[in-house]
N, C-alpha and C positions, 0 to 999 in steps of 0.2 A: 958511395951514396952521399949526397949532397946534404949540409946542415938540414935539421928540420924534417926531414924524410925516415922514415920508417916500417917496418914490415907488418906495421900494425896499421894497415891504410883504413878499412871498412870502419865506420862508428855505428853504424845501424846499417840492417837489410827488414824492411817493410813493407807488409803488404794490406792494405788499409781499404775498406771499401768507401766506391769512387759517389755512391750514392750517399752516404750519410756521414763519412769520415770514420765508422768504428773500426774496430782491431781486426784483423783477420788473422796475422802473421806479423809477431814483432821479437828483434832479436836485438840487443843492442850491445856494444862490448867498449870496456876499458881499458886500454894496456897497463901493463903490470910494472909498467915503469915509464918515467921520465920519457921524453922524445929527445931524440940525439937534437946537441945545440944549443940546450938549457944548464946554462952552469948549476952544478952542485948546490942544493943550497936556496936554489931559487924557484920560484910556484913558477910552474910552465904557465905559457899563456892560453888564451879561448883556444886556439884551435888545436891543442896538443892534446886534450884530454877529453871525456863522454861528459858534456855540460848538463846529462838529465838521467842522475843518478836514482833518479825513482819516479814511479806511476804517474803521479801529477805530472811532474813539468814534459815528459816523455808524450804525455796525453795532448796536453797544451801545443808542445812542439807540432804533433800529428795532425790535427785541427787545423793551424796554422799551416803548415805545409799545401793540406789537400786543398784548400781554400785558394792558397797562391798560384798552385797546378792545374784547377780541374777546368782553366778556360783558358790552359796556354797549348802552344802548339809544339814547342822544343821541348828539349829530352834533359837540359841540362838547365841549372840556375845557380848562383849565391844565396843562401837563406841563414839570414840567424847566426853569421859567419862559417858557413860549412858550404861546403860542395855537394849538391844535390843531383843526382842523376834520377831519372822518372819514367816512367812506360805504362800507359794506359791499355789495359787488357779488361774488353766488356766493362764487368762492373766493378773493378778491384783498378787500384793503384799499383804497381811495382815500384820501389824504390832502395836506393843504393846511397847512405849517407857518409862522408868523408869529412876530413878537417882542410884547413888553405893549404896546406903543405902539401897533399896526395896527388897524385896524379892521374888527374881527371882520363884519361885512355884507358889507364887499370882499371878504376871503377867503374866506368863504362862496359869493359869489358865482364866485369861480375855483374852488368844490370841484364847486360844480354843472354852471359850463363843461366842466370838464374830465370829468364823468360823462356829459352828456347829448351830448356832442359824439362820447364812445367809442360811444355808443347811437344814436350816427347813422349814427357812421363804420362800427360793425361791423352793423347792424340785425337783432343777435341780442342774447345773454345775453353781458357785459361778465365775460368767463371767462380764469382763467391761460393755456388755452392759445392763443386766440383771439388775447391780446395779444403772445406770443413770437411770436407767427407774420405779426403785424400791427407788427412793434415800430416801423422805421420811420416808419410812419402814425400810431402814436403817439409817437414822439420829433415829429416835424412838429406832431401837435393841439399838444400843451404846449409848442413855441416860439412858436406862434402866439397861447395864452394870455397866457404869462409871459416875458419876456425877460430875462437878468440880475435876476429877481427883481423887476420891476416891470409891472403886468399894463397889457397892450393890447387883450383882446379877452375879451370874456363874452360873448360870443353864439354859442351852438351851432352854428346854421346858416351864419353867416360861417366860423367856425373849420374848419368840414366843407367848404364851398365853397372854400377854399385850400388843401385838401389831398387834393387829386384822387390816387386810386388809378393805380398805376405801370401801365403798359401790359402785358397778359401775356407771358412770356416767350415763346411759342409767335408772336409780331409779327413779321411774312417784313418784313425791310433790304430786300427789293429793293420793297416798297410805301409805303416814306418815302420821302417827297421831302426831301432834306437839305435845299434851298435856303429853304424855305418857313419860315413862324414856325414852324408847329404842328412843322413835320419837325424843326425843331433841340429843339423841347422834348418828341417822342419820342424821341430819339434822347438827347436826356440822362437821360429819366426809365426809356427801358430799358437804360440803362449806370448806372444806379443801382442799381436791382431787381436786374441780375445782380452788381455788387459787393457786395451785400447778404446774395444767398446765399455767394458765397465765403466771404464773412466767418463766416456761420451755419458754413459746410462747415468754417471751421476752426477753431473753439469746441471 
């Protein structure tokens, strides 16, 4: 691995609506140490570490971003000192943020994952409200992407096959069988789905 490079490529995975710039989906990650190349001792520079350690300036960046995006035609730019990958889907932005150091193919590759795997998970138009209503199922695609900011998975189809849709709510308890594998992992994935709406109920 060449100085400066690191298994902690991803800074942010974003998904922003393309209509007014708000939050849809924002994950943003720090590595837990130093970037190889930084003597001991010494503050690494702009692009080794997550320059928007909280709300504000993460907000500010976002803003900024969708504004430099939303009337360009490519997929990739410099921003802010980072490596920006970008994919316009209906009304929502896609976005893959890295440091100078990463390597733009890799990240690439996770902007695609992470498009082509909503386009499998949802097998419609990849739309704001499809993902509010899906969000779960999309927190789950992009852990299964990117974890702490170091990617494990670009393949569509695996990323979609580990993120099995939660059982309808409308699933009669008295047709699990608790004892069984498949019953304990209904029976957590419909005590998910209805903690999920509570949560929605209390937004």
């Amino acid at each position: 691995m060449s100085p400066g490079m690191s298994l902690y490529s991803v800074n942010a995975i974003l998904i922003l609506s393309s209509e007014d710039g708000s939050r849809i989906f924002t994950k943003y990650y720090t590595p837990p140490h130093q970037a190889a190349g930084h003597p001991s001792g010494t503050a690494p520079g702009p692009s080794s570490q997550n320059p928007y350690p909280d709300k504000t300036s993460q907000t500010r960046f976002e803003k900024a971003l969708l504004a430099k995006t939303a009337k360009q035609t490519g997929d990739i730019l410099l921003f802010d000192s980072r490596i920006v990958l970008y994919k316009m889907e209906s009304d929502v932005a896609l976005y893959v943020v890295g440091s100078l150091d990463d390597n733009e193919i890799l990240l690439y590759n996770v902007l695609l994952a992470l498009r082509d795997s909503l386009h499998l998970l949802f097998k419609q138009s990849v739309d704001k409200r499809t993902i509010i209503e899906n969000y779960d199922l999309v927190s789950l695609a992009i852990d299964e992407i990117c974890d702490d900011g170091v990617v494990l998975e670009t393949d569509p189809t695996i990323i979609v096959q580990r993120c099995s849709k939660a059982p309808s709510q409308d699933v009669s308890l008295g047709r699990i069988d608790p004892f069984s594998e498949q019953g304990v992992n209904n029976l957590a994935q419909l005590g998910k789905a209805k903690l999920t709406d509570w949560l929605r109920q209390g937004l």
